[in-house]
C-alpha positions as CSV (number, residue, x, y, z in Angstrom):
1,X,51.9,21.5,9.5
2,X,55.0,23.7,8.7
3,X,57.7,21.1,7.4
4,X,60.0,22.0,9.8
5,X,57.6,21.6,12.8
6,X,56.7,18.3,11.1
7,X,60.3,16.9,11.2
8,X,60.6,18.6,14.3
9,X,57.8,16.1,15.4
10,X,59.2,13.1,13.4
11,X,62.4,13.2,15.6
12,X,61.1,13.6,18.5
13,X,59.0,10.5,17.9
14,X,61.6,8.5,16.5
15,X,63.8,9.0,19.4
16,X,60.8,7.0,21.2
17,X,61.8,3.9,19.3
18,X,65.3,4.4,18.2
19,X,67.0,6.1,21.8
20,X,70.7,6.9,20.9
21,X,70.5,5.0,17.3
22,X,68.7,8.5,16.2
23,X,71.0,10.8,15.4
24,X,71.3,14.6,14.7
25,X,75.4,15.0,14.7
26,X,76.3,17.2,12.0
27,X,79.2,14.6,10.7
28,X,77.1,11.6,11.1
29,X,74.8,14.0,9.0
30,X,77.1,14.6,6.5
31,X,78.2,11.3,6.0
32,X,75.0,10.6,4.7
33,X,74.4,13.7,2.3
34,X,75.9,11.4,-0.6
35,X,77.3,8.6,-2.1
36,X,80.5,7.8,-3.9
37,X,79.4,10.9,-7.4
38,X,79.5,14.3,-7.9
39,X,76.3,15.3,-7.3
40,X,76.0,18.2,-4.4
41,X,75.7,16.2,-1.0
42,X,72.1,17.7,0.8
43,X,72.0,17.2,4.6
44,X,69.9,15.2,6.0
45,X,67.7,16.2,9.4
46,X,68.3,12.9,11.0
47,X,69.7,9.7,10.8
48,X,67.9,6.6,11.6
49,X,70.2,3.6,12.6
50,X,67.3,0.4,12.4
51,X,67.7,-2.7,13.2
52,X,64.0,-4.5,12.4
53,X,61.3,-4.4,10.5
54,X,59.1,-3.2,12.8
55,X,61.1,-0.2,13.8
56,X,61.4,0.6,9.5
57,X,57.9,0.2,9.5
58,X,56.8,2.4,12.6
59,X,59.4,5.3,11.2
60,X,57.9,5.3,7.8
61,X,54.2,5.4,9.6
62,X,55.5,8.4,11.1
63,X,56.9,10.0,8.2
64,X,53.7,9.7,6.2
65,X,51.7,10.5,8.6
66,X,53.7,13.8,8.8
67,X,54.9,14.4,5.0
68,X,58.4,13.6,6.1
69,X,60.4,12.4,3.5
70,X,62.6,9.2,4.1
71,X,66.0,8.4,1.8
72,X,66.8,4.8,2.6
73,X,71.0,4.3,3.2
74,X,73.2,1.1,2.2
75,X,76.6,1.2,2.3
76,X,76.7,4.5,0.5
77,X,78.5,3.5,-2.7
78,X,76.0,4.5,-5.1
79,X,77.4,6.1,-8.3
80,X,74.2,8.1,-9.3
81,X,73.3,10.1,-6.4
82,X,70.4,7.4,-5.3
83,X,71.5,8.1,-1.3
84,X,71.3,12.0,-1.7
85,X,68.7,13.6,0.6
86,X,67.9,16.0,-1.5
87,X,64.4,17.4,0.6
88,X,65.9,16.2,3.9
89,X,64.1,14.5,6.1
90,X,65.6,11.4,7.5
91,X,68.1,9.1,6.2
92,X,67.0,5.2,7.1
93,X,70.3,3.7,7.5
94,X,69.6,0.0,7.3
95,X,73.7,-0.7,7.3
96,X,73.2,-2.4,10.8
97,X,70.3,-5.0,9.6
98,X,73.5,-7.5,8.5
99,X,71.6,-11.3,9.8
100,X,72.2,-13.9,8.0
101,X,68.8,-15.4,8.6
102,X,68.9,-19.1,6.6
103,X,70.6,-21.2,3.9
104,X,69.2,-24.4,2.5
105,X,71.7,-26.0,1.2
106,X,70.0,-28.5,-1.0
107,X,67.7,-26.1,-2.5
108,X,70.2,-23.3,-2.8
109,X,68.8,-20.5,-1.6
110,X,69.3,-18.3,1.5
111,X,67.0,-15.7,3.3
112,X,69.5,-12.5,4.5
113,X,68.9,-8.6,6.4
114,X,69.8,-6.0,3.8
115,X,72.5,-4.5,5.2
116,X,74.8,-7.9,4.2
117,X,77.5,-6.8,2.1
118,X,77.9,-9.3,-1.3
119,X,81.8,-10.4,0.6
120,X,79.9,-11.0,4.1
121,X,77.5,-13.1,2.4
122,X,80.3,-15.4,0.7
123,X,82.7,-15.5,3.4
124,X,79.4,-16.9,5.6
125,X,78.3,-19.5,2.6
126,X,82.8,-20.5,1.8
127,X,82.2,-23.5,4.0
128,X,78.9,-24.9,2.5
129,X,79.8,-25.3,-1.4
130,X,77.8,-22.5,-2.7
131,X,78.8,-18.8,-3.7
132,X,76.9,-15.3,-4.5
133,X,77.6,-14.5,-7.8
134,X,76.3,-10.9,-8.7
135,X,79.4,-8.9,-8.5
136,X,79.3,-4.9,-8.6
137,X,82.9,-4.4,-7.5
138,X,82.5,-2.5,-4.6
139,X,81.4,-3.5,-0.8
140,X,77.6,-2.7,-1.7
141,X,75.2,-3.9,0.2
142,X,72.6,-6.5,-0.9
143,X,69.7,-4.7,0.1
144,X,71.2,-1.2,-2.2
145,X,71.9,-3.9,-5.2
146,X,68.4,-5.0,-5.0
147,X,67.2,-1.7,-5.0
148,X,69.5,-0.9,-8.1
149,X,69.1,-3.7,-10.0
150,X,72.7,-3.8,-9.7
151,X,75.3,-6.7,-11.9
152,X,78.5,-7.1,-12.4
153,X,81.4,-8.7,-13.7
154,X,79.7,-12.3,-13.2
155,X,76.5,-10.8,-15.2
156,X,77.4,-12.5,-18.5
157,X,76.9,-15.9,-16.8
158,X,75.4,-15.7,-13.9
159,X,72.7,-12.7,-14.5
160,X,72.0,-9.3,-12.4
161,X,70.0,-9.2,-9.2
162,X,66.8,-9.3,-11.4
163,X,67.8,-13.3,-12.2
164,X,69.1,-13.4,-8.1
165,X,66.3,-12.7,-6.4
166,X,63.1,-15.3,-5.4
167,X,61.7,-13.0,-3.0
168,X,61.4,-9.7,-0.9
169,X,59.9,-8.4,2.4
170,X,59.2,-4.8,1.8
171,X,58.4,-1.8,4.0
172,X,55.4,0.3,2.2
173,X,55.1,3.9,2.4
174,X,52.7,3.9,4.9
175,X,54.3,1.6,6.8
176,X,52.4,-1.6,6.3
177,X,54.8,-4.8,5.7
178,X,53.9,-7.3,2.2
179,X,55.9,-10.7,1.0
180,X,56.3,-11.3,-2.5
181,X,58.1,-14.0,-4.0
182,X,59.2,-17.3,-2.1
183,X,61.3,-19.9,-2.2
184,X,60.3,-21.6,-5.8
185,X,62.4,-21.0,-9.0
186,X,59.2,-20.4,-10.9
187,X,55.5,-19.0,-10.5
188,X,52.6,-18.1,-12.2
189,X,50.6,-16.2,-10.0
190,X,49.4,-12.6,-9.8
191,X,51.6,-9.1,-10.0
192,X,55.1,-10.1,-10.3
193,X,55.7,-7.6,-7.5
194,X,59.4,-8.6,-6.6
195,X,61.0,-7.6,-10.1
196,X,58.8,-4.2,-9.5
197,X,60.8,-3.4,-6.6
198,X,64.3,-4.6,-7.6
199,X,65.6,-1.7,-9.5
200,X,62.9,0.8,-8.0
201,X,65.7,2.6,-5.8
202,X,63.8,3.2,-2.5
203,X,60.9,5.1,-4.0
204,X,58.4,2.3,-3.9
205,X,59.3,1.0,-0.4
206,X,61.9,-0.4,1.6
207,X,63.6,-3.6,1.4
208,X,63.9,-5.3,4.8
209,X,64.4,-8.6,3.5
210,X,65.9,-10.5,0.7
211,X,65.4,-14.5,-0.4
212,X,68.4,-15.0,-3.0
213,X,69.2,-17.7,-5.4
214,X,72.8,-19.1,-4.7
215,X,75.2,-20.8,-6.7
216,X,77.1,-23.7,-6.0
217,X,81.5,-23.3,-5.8
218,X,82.9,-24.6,-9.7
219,X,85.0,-27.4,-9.2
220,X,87.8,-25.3,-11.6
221,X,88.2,-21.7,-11.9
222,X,91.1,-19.8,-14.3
223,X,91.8,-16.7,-15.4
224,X,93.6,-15.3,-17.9
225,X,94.6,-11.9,-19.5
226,X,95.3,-11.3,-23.2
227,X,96.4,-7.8,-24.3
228,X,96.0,-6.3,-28.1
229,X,97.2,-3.3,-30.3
230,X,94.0,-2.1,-30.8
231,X,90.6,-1.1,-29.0
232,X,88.1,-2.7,-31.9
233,X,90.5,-5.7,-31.8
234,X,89.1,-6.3,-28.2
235,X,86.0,-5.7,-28.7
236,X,85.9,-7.3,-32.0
237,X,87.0,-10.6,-29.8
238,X,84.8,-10.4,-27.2
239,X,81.5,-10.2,-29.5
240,X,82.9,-13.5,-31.2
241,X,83.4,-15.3,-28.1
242,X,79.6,-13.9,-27.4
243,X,78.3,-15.2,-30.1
244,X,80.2,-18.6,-30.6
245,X,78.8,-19.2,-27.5
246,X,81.6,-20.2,-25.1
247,X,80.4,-19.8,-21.5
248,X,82.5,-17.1,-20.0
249,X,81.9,-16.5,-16.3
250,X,83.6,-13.2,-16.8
251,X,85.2,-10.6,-19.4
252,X,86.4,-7.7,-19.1
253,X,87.6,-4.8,-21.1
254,X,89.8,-2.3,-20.0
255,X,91.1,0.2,-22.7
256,X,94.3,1.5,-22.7
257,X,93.9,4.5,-20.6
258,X,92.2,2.2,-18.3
259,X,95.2,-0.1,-18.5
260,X,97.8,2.1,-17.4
261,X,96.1,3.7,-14.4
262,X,95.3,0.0,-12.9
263,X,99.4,-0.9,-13.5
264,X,100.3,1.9,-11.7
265,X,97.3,1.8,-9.0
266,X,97.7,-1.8,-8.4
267,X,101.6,-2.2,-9.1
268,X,100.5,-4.8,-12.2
269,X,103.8,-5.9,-13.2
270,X,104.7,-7.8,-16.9
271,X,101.3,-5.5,-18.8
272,X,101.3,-3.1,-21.5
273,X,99.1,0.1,-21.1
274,X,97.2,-1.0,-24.2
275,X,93.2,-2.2,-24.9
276,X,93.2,-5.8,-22.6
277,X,90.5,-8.6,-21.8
278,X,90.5,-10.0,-18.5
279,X,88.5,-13.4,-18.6
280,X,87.7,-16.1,-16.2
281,X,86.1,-19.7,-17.0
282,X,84.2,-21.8,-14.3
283,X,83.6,-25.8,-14.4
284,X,85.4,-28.8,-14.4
285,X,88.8,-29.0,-15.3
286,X,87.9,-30.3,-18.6
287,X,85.2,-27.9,-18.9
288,X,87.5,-24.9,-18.0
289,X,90.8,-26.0,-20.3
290,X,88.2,-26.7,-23.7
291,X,86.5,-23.6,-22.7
292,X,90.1,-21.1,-22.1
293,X,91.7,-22.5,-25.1
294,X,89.0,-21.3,-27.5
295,X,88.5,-18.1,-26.3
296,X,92.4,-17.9,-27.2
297,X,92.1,-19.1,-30.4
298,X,89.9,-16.8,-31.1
299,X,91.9,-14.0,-29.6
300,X,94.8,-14.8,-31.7
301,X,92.8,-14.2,-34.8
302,X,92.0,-10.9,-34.0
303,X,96.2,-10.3,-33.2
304,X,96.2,-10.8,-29.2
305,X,99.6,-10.6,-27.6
306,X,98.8,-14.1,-26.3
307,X,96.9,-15.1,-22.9
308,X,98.8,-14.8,-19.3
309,X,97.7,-17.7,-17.3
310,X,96.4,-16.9,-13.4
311,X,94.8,-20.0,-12.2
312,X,95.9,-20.6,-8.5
313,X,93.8,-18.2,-6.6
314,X,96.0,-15.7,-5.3
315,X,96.9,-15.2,-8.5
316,X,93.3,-14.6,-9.7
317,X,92.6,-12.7,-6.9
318,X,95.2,-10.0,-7.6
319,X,93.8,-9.6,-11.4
320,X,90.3,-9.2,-9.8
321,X,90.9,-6.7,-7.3
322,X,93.1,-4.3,-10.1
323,X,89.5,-4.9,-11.8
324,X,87.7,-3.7,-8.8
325,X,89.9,-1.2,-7.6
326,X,89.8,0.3,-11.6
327,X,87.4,3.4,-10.6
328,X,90.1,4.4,-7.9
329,X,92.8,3.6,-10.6
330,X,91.3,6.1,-13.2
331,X,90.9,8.9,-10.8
332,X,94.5,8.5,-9.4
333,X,96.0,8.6,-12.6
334,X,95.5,12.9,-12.8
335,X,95.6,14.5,-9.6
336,X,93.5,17.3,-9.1
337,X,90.9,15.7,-11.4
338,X,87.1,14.5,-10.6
339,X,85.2,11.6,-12.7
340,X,81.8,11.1,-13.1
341,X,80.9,7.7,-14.5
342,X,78.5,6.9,-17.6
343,X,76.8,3.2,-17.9
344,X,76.0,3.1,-21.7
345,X,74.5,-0.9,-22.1
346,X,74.1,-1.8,-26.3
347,X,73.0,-5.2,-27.8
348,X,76.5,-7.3,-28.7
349,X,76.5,-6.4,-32.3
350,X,76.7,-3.1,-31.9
351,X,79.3,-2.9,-28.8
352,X,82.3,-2.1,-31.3
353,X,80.7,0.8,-32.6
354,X,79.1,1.9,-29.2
355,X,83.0,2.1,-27.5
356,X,85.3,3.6,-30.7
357,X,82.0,6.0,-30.8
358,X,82.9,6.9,-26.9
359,X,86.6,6.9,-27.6
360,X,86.6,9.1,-30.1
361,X,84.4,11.5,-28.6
362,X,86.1,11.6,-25.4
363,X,89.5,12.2,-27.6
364,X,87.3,15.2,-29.5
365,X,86.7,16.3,-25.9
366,X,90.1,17.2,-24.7
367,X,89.0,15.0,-21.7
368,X,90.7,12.1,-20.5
369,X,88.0,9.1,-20.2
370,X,89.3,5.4,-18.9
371,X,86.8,2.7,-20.7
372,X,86.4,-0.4,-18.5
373,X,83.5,-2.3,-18.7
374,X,81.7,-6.0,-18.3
375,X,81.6,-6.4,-22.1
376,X,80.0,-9.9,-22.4
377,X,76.4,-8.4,-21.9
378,X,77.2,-5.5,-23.8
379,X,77.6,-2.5,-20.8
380,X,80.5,-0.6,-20.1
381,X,82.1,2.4,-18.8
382,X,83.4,6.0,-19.5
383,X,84.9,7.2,-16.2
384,X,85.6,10.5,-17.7
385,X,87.8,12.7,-15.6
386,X,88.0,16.6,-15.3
387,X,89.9,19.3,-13.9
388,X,88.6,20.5,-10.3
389,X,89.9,23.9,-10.7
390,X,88.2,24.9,-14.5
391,X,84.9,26.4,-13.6
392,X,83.1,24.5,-16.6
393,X,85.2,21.5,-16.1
394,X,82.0,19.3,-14.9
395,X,79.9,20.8,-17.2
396,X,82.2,19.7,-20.1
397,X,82.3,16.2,-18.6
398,X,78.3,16.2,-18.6
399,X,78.4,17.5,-21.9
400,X,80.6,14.4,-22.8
401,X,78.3,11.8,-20.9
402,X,75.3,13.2,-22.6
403,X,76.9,12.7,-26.2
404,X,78.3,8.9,-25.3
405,X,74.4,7.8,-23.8
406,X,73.0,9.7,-27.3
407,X,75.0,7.5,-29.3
408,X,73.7,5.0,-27.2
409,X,70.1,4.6,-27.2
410,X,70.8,5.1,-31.4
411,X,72.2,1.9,-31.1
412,X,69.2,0.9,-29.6
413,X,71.2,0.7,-25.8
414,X,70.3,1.7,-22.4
415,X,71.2,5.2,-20.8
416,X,72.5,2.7,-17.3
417,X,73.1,-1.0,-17.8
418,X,73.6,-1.4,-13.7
419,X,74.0,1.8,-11.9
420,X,70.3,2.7,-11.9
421,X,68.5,6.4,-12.3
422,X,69.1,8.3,-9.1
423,X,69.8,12.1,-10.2
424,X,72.6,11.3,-12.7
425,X,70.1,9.4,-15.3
426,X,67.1,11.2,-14.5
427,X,67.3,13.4,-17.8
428,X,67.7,10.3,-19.9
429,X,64.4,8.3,-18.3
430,X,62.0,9.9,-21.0
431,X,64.5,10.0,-24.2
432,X,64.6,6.0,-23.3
433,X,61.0,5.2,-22.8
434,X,58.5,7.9,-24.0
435,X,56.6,10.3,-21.9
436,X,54.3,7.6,-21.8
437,X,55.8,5.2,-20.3
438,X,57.1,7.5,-17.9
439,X,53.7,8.7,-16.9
440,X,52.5,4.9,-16.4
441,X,56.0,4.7,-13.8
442,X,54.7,8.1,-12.4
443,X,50.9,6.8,-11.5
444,X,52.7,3.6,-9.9
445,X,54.8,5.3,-7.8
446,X,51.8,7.3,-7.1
447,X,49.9,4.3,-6.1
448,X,52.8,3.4,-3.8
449,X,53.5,6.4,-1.9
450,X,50.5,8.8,-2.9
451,X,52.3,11.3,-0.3
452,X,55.8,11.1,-2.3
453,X,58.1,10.9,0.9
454,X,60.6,7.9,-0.5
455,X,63.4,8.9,-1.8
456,X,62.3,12.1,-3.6
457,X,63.6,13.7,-6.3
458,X,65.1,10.3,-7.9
459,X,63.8,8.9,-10.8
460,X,61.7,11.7,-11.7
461,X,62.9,15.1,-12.5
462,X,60.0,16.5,-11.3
């Protein structure tokens, strides 16, 4: 069957199940032809708005049965092109699937739909003690962090979604609906398949349920910001604090390019534009005060400016979101200028080399690049900015990304600490593991969807 006489088929199927919630309107199209990067947005030739898992499950039946390809949708903030439909097909939007379906309390877990946002999910658990801790920064859904193996600020403590996660309901290829995990913090039995699908970005199935470990509400939370002249001083502090030991829920870098689009993004009033940690500290009260004032003792040796205290919680809250809203920062700070994003992770002892490496070679660039990053497990970011208007301005900025994840993996780092593959990575995947390895991921993704209809083109360059 021709492919276009086989989607032709697919939608007139899925309107069957879906009725209106199958759609073909050119801007509900176009809203999902990308996500929140550069990468060319691709048209979809539907939209499917589900709401179970049997209606996930009947549309990718249909789609394998006709070679359609499927490209499932979150809340579209993916920063590597994951939610790009790049062969067309249909785009599973699973954005409505937002039930929160248990808690138990007293074993601290929850069972959720994946279209619950990490913010949903907390304001629904604020009233029962406990919290969601993996924080990406941005209104992702649950079900898209899964599939990303997404972290966060909270990652130094806390861990990514690969520590979150007991268990998944997953959509095959074929259509055909498994369990893995449950509700116990540890087994011993059989394929761990759960970790195989978080970070597998929609090409091994769909994720249309998730069983998450919670966390319970610290007793004390405080933040603090300390500020320093220089970019290795930061960094220099944050590997001691690492490897002293102290447990930081958070810390942040932000260098000074960084710094001075989020004060005059987010109006942050009494700051320098120079290299600056933001920290926070969970616990008791005891806890949190032995915990703050070594971390500042130890700042002060490397020539901090001195700590600005945040603890009530609006307070904390405004440092956070200026955090958050950092991406939007950066890109505000030169109109008529694009970024693109790189995700360079390195083992701690090699983070100050890894980010003065990145400086420098965004200053050799002529680019401007803002460094932010969630230090404390080694990862941050370049969100390196070029001119709109300069016909080789991305391809300068590429050129830069590709030097900064070089550097690297010769550190013995990771080409994307959280963002995952998609088409942005893709070119990294073998430097990183070894054709291989690769071929091993190839003959699994094989084994999952032998008719290669989820989310094509990701991953894999070919």
């Amino acid at each position: 069957m021709e492919a276009s006489t086989a989607v032709s088929a697919v939608i007139a199927a899925a309107r069957e199940i879906l009725g209106d919630r199958l759609s073909v309107n050119a801007s509900v199209r176009e809203q999902h032809s990308h996500g929140e990067d550069t990468t060319t947005p691709t048209l979809p030739d539907a939209v499917a708005f589900v709401e179970t898992t049997e209606e996930v499950s009947r549309l990718l039946a249909l789609c394998h049965q006709h070679g359609v390809p499927v490209t499932p949708f979150g809340a579209g903030t993916s920063l590597e092109g994951h939610v790009n439909p790049v062969r067309g097909g249909i785009s599973l939007d699973l954005s409505t699937m937002k039930a929160v379906l248990e808690v138990n309390e007293e074993d601290m877990d929850c069972l959720i739909e994946p279209g619950v946002t990490r913010q949903e999910l907390n304001t629904f658990l604020r009233d029962k003690g406990l919290f969601f801790p993996v924080d990406p920064g941005s209104h992702a859904s649950l079900g898209g962090m899964c599939a990303t193996r997404a972290s966060g600020t909270n990652a130094v403590r806390y861990g990514t979604m690969r520590e979150a996660v007991l268990g998944l309901e997953v959509v095959l290829a074929d259509g055909r609906v498994i369990q893995t995990g449950g509700r116990t913090r540890k087994a011993s039995n059989g394929y761990d398949l759960t970790r195989l699908f978080i970070g597998s970005e929609g090409t091994l199935g769909v994720i249309t349920k998730v069983r998450l470990r919670l966390q319970g509400i610290p007793e004390a939370t405080s933040a603090a910001v300390c500020q320093f002249q220089s970019l290795a001083a930061a960094v220099e502090t944050v590997i001691t604090v690492m490897q002293t030991g102290i447990p930081v829920a958070r810390i942040e870098l932000l260098d000074d390019d960084q710094m001075a689009a989020c004060i005059k993004y987010s109006k942050l009033e009494g700051f320098a534009p120079i290299p600056t940690l933001f920290l926070e500290f969970h616990g008791t009260e005891a806890g949190v005060k032995e915990q703050a004032e070594a971390v500042e003792a130890i700042a002060t040796e490397f020539g901090a400016s001195g700590f600005t205290w945040a603890t009530d919680a609006e307070a904390r809250s405004r440092l956070w979101q200026a955090r958050h809203d950092a991406y939007w920062a950066a890109i505000a700070l030169k109109p008529g200028h694009r970024g693109i994003t790189t995700d360079v992770c390195v083992p701690i002892s090699r983070l100050t080399e890894a980010v003065l490496g990145a400086k420098k070679k965004s200053e050799e660039s002529g680019l401007t690049s803002c460094i932010v990053g969630h230090v404390g497990d080694g990862n941050f970011h370049c969100l390196i900015l070029f001119p709109e208007n300069e016909p080789d301005g991305l391809e300068r900025a590429w050129a830069l990304d590709r030097a900064i994840v070089a550097e690297g993996l010769s550190l013995g780092g990771t080409c994307s600490g959280e963002h995952g593959v998609g088409l942005g990575k893709r070119e990294f995947l073998e430097q990183e593991h070894g054709p291989e390895a690769l071929a091993v991921m190839r003959s699994v993704k094989t084994a999952f969807d032998p008719r290669g209809i989820l989310n094509p083109g990701k991953m894999f360059r070919n």
